[in-house]
Every structure is written in structure tokens, then in C-alpha cells.
CHARMM-style PDB file with segment names, atoms N, HN, CA, C and O in Angstrom:
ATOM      1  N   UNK     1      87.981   2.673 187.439  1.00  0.00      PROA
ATOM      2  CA  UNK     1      87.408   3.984 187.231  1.00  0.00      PROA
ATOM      3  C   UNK     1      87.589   4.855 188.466  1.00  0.00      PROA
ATOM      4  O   UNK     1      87.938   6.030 188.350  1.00  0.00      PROA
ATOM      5  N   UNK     2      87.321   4.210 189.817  1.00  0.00      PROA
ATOM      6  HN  UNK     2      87.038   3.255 189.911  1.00  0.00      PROA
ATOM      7  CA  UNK     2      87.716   4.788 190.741  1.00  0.00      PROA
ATOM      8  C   UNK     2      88.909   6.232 191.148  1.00  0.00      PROA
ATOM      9  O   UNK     2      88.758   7.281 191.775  1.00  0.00      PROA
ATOM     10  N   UNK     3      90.207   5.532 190.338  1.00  0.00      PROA
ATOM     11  HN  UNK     3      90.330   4.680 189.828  1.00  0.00      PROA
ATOM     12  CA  UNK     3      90.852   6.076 190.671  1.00  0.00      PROA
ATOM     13  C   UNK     3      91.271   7.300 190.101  1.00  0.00      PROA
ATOM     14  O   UNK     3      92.050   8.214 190.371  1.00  0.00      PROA
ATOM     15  N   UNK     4      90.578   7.028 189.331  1.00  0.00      PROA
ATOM     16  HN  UNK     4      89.945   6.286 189.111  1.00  0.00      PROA
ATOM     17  CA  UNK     4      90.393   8.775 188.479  1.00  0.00      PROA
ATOM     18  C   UNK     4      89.296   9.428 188.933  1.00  0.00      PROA
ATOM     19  O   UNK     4      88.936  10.248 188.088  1.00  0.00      PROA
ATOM     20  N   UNK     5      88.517   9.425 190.020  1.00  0.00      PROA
ATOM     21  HN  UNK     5      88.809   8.759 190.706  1.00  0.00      PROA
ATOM     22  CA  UNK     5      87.642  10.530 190.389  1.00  0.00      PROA
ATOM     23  C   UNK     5      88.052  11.209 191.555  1.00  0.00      PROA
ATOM     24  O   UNK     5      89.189  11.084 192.009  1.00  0.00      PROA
ATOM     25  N   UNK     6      87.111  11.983 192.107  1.00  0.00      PROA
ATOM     26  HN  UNK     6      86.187  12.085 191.739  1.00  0.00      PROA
ATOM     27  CA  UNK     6      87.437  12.818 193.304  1.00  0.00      PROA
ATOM     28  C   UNK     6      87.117  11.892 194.131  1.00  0.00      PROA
ATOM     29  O   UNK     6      86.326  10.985 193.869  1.00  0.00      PROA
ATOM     30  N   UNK     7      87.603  12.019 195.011  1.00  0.00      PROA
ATOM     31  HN  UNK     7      88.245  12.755 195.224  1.00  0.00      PROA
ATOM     32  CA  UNK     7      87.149  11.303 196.424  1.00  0.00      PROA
ATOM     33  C   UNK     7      85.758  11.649 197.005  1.00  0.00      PROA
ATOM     34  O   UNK     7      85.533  12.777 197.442  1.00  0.00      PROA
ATOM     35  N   UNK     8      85.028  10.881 197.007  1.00  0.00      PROA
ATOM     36  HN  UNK     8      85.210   9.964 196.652  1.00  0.00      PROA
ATOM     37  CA  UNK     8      83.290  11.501 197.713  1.00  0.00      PROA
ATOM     38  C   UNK     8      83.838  12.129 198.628  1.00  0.00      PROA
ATOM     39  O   UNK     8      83.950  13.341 198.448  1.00  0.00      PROA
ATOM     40  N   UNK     9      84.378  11.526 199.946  1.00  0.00      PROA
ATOM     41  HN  UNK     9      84.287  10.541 200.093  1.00  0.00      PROA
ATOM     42  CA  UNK     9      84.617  12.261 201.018  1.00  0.00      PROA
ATOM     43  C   UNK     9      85.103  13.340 200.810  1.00  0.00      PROA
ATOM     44  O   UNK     9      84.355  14.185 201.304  1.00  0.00      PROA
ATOM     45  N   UNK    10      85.870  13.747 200.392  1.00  0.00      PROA
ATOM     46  HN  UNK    10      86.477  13.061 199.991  1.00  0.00      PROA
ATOM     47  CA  UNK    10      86.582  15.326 199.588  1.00  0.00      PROA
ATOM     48  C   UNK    10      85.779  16.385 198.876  1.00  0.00      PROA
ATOM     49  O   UNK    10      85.956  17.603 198.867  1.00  0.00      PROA
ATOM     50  N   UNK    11      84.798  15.608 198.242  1.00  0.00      PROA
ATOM     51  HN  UNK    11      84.654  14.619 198.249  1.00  0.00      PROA
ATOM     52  CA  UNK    11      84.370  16.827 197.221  1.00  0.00      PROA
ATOM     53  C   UNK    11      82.783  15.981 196.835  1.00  0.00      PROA
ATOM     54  O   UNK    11      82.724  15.301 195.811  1.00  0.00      PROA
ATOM     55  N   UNK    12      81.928  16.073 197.480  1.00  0.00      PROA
ATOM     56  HN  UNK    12      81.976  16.626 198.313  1.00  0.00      PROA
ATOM     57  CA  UNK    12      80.549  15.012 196.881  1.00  0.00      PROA
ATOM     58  C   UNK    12      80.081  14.831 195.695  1.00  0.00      PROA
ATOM     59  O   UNK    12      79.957  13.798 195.038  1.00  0.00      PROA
ATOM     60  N   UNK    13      79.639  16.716 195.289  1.00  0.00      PROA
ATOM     61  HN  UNK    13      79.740  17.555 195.822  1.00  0.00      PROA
ATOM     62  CA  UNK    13      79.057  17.446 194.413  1.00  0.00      PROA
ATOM     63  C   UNK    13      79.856  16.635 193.629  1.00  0.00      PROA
ATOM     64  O   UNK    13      79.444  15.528 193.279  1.00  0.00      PROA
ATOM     65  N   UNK    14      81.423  17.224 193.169  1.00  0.00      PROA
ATOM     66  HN  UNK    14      81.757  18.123 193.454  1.00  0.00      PROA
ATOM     67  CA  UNK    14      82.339  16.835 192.135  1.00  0.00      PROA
ATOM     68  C   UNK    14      82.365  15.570 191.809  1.00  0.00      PROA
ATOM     69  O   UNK    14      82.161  15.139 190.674  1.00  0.00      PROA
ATOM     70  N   UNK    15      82.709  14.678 193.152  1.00  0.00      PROA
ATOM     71  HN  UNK    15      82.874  15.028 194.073  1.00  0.00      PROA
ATOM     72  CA  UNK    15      82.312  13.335 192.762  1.00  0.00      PROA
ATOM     73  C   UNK    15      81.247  12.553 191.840  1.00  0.00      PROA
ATOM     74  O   UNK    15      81.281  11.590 191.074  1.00  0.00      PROA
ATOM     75  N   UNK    16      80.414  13.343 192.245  1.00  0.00      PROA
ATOM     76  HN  UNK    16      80.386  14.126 192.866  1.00  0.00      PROA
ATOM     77  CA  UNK    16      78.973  12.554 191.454  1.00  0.00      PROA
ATOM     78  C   UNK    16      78.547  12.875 190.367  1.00  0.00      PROA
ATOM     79  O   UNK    16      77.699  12.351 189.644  1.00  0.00      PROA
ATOM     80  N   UNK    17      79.399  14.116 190.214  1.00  0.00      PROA
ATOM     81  HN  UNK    17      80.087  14.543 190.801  1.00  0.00      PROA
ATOM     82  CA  UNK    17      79.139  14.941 188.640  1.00  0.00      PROA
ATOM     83  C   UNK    17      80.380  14.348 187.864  1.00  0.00      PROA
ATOM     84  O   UNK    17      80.479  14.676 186.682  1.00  0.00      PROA
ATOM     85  N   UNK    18      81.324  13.524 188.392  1.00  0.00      PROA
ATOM     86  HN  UNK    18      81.244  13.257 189.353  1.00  0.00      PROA
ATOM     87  CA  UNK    18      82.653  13.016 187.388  1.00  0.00      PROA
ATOM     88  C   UNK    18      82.141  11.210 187.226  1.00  0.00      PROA
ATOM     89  O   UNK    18      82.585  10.436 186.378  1.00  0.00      PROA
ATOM     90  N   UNK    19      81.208  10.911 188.194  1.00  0.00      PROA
ATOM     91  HN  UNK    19      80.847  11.540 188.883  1.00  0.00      PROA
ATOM     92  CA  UNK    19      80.637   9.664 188.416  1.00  0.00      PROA
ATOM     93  C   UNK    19      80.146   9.477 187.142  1.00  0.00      PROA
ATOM     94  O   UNK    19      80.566   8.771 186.225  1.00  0.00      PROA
ATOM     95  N   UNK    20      78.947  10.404 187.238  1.00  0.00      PROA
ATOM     96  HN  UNK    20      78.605  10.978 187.983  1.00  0.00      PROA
ATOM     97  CA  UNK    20      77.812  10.543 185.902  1.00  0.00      PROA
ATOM     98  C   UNK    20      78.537  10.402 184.267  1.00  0.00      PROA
ATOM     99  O   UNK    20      78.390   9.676 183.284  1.00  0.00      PROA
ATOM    100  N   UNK    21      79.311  11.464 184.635  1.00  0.00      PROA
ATOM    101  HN  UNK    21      79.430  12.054 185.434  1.00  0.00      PROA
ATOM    102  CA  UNK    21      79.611  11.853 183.059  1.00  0.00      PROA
ATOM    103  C   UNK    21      80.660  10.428 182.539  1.00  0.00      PROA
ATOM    104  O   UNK    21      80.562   9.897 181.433  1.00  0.00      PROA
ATOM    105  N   UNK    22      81.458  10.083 183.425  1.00  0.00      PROA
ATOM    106  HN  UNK    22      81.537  10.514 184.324  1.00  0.00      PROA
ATOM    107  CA  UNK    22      82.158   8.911 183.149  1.00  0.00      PROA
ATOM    108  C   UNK    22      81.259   7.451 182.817  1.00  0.00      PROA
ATOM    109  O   UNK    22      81.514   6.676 181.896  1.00  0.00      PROA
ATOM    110  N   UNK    23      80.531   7.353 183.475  1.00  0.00      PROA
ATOM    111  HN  UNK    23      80.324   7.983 184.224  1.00  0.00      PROA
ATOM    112  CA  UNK    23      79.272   6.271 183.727  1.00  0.00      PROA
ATOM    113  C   UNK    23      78.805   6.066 181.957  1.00  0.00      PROA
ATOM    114  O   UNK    23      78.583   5.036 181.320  1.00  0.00      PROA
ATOM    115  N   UNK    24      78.781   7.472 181.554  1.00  0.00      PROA
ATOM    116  HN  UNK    24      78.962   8.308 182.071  1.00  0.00      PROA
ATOM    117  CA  UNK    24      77.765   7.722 180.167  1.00  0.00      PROA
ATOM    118  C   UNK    24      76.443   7.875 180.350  1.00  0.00      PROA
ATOM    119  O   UNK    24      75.487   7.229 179.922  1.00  0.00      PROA
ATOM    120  N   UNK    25      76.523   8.887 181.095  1.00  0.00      PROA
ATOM    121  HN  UNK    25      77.299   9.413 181.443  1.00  0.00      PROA
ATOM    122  CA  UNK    25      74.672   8.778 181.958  1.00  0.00      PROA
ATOM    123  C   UNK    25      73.934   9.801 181.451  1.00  0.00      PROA
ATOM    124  O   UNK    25      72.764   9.742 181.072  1.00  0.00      PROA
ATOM    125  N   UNK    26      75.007  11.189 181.459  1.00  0.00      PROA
ATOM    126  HN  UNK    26      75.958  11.237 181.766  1.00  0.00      PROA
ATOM    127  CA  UNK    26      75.006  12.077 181.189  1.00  0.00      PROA
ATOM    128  C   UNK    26      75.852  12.949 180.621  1.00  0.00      PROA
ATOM    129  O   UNK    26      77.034  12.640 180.770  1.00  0.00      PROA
ATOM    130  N   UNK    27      75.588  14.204 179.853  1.00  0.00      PROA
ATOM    131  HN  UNK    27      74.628  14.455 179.732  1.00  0.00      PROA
ATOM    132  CA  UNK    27      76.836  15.187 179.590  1.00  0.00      PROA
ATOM    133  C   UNK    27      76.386  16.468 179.662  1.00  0.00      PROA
ATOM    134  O   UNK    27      75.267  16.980 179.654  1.00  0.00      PROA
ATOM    135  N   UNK    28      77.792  16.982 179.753  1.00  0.00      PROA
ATOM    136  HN  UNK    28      78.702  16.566 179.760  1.00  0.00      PROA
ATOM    137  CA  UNK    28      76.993  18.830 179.901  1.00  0.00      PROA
ATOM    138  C   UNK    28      76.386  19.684 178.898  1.00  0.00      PROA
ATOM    139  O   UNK    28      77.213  20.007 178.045  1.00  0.00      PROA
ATOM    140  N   UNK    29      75.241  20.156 178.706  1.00  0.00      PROA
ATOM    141  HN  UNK    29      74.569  19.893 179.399  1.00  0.00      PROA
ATOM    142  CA  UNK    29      74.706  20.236 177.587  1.00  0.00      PROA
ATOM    143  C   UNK    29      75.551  21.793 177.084  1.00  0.00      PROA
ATOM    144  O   UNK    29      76.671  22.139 177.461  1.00  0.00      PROA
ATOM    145  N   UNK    30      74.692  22.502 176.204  1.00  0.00      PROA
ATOM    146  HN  UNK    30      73.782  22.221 175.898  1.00  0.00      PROA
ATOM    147  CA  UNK    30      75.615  23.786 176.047  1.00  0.00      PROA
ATOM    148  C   UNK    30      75.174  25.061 176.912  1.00  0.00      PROA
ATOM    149  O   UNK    30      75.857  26.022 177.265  1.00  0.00      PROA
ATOM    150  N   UNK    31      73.967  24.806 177.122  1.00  0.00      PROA
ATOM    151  HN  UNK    31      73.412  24.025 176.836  1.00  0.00      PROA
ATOM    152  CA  UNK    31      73.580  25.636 178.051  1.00  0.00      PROA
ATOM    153  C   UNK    31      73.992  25.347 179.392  1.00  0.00      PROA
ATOM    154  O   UNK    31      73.791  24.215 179.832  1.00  0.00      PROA
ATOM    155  N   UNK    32      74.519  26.183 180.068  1.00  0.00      PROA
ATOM    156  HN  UNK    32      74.682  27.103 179.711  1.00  0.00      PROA
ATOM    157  CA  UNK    32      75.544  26.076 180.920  1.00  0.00      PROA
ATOM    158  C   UNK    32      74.385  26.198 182.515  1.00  0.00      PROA
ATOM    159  O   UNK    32      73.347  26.819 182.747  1.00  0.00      PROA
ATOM    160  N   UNK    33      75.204  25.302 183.275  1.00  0.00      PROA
ATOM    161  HN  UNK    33      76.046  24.797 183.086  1.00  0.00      PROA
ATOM    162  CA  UNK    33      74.498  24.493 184.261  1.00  0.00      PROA
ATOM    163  C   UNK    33      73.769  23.297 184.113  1.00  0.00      PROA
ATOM    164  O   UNK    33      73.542  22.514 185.036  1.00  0.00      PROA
ATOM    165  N   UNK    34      73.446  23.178 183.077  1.00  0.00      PROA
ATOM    166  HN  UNK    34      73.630  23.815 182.328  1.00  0.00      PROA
ATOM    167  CA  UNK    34      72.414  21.935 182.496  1.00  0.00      PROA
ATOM    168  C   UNK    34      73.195  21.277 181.887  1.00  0.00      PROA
ATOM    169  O   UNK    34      74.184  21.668 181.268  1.00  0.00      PROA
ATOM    170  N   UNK    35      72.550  19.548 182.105  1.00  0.00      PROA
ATOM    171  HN  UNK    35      71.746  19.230 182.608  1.00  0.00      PROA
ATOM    172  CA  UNK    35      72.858  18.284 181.514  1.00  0.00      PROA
ATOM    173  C   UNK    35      71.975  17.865 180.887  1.00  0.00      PROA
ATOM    174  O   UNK    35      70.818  17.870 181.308  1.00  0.00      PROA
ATOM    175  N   UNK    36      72.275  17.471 179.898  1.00  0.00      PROA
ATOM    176  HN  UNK    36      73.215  17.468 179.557  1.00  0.00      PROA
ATOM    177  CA  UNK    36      71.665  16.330 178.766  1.00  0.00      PROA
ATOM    178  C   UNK    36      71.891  14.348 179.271  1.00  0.00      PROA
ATOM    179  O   UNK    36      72.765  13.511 179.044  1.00  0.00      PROA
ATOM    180  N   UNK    37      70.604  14.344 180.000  1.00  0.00      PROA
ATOM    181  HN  UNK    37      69.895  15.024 180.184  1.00  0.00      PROA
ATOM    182  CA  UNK    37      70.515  13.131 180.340  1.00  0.00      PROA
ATOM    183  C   UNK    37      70.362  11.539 179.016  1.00  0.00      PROA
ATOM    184  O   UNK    37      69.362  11.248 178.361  1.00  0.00      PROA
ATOM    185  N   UNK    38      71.467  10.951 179.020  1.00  0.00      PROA
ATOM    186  HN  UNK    38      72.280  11.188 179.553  1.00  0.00      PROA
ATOM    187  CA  UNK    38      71.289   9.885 178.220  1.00  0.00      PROA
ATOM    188  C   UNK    38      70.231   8.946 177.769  1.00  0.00      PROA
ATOM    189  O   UNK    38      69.077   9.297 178.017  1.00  0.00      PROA
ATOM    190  N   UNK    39      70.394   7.902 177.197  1.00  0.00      PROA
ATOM    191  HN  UNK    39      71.331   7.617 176.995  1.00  0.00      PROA
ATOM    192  CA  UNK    39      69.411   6.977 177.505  1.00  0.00      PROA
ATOM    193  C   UNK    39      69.098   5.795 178.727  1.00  0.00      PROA
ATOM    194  O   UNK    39      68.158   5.503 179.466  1.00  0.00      PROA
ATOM    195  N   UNK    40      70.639   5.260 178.430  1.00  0.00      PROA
ATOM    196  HN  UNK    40      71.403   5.498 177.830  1.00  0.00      PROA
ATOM    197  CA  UNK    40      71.228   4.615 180.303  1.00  0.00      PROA
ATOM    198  C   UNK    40      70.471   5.606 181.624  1.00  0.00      PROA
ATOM    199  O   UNK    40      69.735   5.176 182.511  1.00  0.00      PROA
ATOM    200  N   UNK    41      70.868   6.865 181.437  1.00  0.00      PROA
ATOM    201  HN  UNK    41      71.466   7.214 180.715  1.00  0.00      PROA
ATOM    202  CA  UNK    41      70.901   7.258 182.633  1.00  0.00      PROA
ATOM    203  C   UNK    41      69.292   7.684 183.085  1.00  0.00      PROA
ATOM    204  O   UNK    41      68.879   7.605 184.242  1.00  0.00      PROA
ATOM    205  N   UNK    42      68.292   8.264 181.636  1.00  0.00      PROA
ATOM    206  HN  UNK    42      68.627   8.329 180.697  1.00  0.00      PROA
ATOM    207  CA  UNK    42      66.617   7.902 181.725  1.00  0.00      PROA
ATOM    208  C   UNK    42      66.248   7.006 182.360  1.00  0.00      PROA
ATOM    209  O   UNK    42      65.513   7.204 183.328  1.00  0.00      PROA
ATOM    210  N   UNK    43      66.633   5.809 182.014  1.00  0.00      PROA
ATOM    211  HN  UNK    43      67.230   5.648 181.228  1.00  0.00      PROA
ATOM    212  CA  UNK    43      66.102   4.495 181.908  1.00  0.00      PROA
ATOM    213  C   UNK    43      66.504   4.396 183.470  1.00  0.00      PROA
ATOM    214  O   UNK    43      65.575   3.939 184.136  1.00  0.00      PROA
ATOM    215  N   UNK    44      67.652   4.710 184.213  1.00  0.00      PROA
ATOM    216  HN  UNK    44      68.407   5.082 183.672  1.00  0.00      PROA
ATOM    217  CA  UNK    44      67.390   4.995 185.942  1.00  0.00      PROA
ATOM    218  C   UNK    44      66.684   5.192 186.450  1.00  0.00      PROA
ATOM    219  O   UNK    44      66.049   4.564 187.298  1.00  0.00      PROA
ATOM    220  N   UNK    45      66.564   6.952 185.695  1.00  0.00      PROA
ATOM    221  HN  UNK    45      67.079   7.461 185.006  1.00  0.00      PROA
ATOM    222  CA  UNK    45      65.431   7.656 186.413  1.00  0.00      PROA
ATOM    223  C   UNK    45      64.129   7.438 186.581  1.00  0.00      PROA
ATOM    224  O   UNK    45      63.349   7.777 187.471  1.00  0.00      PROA
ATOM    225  N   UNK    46      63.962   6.604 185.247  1.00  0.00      PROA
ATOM    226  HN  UNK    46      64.596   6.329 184.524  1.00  0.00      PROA
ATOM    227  CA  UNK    46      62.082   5.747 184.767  1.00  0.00      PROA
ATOM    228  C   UNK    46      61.974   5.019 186.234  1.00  0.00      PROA
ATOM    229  O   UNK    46      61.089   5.084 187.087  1.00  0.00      PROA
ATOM    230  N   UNK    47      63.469   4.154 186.189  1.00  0.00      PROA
ATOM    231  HN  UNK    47      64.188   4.102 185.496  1.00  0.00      PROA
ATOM    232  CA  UNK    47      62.539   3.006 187.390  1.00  0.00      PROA
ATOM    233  C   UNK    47      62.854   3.397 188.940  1.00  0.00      PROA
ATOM    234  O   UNK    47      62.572   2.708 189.920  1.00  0.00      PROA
ATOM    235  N   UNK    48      63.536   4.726 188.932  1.00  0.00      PROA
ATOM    236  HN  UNK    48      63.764   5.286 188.136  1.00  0.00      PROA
ATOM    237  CA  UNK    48      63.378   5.066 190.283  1.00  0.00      PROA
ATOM    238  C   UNK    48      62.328   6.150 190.642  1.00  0.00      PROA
ATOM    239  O   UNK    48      61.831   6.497 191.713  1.00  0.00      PROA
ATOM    240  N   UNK    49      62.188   6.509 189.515  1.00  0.00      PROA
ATOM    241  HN  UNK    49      62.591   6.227 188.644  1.00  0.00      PROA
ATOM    242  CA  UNK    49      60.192   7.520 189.863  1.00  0.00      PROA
ATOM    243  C   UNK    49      59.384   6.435 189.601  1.00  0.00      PROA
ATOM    244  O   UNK    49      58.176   6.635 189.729  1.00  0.00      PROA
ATOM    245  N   UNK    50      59.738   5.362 189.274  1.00  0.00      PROA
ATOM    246  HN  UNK    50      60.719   5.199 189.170  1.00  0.00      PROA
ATOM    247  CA  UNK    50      58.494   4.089 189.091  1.00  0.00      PROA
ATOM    248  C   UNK    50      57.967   3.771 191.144  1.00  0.00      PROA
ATOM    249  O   UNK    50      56.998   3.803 191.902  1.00  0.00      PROA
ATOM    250  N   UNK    51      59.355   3.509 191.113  1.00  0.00      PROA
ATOM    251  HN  UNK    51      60.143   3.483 190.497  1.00  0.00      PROA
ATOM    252  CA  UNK    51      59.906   2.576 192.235  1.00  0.00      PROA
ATOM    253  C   UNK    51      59.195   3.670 193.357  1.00  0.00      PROA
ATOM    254  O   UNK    51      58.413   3.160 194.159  1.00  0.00      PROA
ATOM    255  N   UNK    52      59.433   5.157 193.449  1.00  0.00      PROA
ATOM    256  HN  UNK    52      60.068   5.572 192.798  1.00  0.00      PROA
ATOM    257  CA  UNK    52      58.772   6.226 194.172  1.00  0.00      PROA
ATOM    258  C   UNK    52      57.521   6.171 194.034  1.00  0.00      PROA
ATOM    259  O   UNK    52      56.723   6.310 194.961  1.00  0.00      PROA
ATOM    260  N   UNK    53      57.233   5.964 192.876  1.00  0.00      PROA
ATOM    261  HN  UNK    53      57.881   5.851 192.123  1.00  0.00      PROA
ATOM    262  CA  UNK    53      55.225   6.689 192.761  1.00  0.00      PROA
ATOM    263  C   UNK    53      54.665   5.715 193.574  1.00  0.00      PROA
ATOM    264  O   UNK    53      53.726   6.112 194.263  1.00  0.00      PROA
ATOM    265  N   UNK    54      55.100   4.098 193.728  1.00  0.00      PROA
ATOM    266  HN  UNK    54      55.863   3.774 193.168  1.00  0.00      PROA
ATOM    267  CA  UNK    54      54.869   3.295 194.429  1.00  0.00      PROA
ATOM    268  C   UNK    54      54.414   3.169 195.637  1.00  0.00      PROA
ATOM    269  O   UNK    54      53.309   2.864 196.084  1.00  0.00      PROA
ATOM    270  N   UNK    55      56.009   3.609 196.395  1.00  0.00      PROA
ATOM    271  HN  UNK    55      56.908   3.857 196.032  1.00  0.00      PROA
ATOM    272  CA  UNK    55      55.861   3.453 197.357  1.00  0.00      PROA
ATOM    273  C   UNK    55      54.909   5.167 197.886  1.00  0.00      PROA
ATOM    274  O   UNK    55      54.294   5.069 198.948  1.00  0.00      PROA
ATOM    275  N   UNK    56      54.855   6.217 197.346  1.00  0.00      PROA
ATOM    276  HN  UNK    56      55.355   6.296 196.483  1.00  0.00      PROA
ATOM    277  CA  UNK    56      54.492   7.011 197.574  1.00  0.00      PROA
ATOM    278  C   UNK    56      52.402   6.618 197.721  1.00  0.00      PROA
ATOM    279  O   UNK    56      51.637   6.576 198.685  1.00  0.00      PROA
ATOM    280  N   UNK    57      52.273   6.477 196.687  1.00  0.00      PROA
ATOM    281  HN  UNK    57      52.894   6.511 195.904  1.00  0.00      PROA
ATOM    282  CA  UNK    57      50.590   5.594 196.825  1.00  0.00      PROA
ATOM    283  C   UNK    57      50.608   4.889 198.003  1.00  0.00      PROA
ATOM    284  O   UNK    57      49.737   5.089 198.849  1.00  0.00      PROA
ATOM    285  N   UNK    58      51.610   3.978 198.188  1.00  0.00      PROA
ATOM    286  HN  UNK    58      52.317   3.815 197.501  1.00  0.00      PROA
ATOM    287  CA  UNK    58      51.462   2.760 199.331  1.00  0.00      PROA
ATOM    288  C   UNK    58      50.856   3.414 200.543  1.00  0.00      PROA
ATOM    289  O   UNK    58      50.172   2.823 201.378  1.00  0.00      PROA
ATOM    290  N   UNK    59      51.175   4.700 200.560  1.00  0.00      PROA
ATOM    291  HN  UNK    59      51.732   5.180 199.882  1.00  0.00      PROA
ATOM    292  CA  UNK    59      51.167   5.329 201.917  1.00  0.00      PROA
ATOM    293  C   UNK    59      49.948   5.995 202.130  1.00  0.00      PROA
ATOM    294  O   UNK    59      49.108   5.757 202.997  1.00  0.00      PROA
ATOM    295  N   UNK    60      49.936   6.909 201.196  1.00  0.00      PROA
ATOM    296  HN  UNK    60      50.619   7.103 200.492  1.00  0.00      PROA
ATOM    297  CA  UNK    60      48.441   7.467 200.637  1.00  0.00      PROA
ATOM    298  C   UNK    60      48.819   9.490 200.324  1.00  0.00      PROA
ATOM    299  O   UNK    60      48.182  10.485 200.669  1.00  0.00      PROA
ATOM    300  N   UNK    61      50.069   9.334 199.572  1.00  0.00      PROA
ATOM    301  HN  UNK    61      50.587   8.526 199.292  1.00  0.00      PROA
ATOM    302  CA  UNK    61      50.445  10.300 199.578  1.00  0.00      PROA
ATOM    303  C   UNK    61      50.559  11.098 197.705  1.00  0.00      PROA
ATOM    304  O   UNK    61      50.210  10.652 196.611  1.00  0.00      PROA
ATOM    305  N   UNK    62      50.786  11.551 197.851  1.00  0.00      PROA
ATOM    306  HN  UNK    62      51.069  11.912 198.739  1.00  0.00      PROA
ATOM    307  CA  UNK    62      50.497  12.229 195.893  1.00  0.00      PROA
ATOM    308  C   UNK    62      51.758  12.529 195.591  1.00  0.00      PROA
ATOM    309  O   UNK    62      52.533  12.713 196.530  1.00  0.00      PROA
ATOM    310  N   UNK    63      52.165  12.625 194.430  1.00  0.00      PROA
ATOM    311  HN  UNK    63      51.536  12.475 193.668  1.00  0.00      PROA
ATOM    312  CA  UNK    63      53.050  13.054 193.567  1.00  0.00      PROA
ATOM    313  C   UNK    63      53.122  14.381 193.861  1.00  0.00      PROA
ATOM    314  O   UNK    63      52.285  14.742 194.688  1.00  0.00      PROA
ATOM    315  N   UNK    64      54.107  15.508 193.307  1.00  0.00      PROA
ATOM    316  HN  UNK    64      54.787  15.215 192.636  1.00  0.00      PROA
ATOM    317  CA  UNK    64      54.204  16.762 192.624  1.00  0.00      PROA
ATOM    318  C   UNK    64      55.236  16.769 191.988  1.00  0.00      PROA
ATOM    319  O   UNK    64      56.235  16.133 192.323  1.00  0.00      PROA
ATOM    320  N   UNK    65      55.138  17.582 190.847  1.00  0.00      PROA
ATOM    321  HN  UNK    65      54.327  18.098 190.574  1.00  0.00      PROA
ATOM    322  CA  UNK    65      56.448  17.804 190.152  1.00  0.00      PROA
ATOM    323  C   UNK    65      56.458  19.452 190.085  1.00  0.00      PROA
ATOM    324  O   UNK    65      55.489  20.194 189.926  1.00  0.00      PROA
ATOM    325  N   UNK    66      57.702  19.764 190.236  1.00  0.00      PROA
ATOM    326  HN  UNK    66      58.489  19.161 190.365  1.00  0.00      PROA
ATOM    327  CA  UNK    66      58.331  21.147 189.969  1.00  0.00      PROA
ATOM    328  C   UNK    66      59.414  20.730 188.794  1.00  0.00      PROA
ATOM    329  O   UNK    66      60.264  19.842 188.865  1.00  0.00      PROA
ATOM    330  N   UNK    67      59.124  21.680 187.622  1.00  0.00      PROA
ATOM    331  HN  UNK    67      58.434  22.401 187.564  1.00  0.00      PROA
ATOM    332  CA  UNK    67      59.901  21.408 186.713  1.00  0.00      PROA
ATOM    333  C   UNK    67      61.038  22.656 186.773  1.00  0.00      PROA
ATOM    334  O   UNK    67      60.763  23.848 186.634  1.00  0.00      PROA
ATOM    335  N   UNK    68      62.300  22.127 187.000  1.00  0.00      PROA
ATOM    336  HN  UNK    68      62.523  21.158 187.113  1.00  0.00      PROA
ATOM    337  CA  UNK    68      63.418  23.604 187.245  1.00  0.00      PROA
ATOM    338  C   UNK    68      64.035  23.888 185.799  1.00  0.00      PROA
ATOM    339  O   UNK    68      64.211  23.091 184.877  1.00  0.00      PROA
ATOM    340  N   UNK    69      64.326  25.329 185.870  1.00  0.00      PROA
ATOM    341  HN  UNK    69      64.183  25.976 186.619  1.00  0.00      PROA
ATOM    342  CA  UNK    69      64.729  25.509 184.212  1.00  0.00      PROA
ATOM    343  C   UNK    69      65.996  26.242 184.522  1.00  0.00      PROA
ATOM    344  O   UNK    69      66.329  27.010 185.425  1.00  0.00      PROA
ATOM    345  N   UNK    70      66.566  25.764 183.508  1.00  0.00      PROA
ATOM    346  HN  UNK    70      66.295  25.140 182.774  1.00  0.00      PROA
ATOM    347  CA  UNK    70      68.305  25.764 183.856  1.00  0.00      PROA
ATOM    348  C   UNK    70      68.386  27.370 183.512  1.00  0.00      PROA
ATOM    349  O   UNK    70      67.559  28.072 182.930  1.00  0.00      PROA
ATOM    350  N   UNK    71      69.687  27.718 184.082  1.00  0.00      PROA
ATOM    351  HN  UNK    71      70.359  27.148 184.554  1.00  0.00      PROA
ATOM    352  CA  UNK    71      69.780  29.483 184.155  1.00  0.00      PROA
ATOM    353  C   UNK    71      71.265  29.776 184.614  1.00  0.00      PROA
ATOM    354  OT1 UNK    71      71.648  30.936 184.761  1.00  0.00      PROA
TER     355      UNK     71
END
């Protein structure tokens, strides 16, 4: 798969946005700028805000969420 993407070092952004969509994580939805996150790629996000709220308590610190709306 590698060798069909951008090079991180070259291009990050691009990289990680050809990462994703190849992965099946995500796709571009129709509203433009915004992605339609999969089920694979949820199921990341579940256990790495799991894995955060965690360690975030551990410390004695709180959550916030800002919800951004695509535009």
C-alpha cells in the first residue's frame, strides 16, 4: 500500500488523508471538507477517547468537547 501514497515526509496532510481513505476508515462525504467516518475507523476513535478520558481523570483533569461543523 505504501507505495501508492505520498510520502509523509513530502506532504503529511496528504499523506494521512490517502492513509485513511485507503485504510477504509473513512470517505469524503458530499459536503465538501467533511468525512464520513466508517465503522473500522469509529471503533479507533471509541478506544482512543476511551484510552484519553483515562488517562485524563488519572491526573485530575476534565474533558471538553468542541463540536466543529464542516463549512
Amino acid at each position: 500500500m505504501s507505495k501508492h501514497l505520498t510520502k509523509r515526509a513530502d506532504d503529511y496532510s496528504k499523506w494521512y488523508n490517502e492513509l485513511v481513505v485507503k485504510a477504509d476508515l473513512a470517505e469524503n462525504s458530499a459536503v465538501r471538507g467533511c468525512m464520513v467516518i466508517k465503522p473500522y475507523g469509529y471503533a479507533i476513535w471509541e478506544k482512543m477517547q476511551a484510552e484519553l478520558d483515562r488517562m485524563f481523570k488519572e491526573t485530575g483533569h476534565e474533558n471538553a468537547y468542541f463540536p466543529l461543523i464542516c463549512s
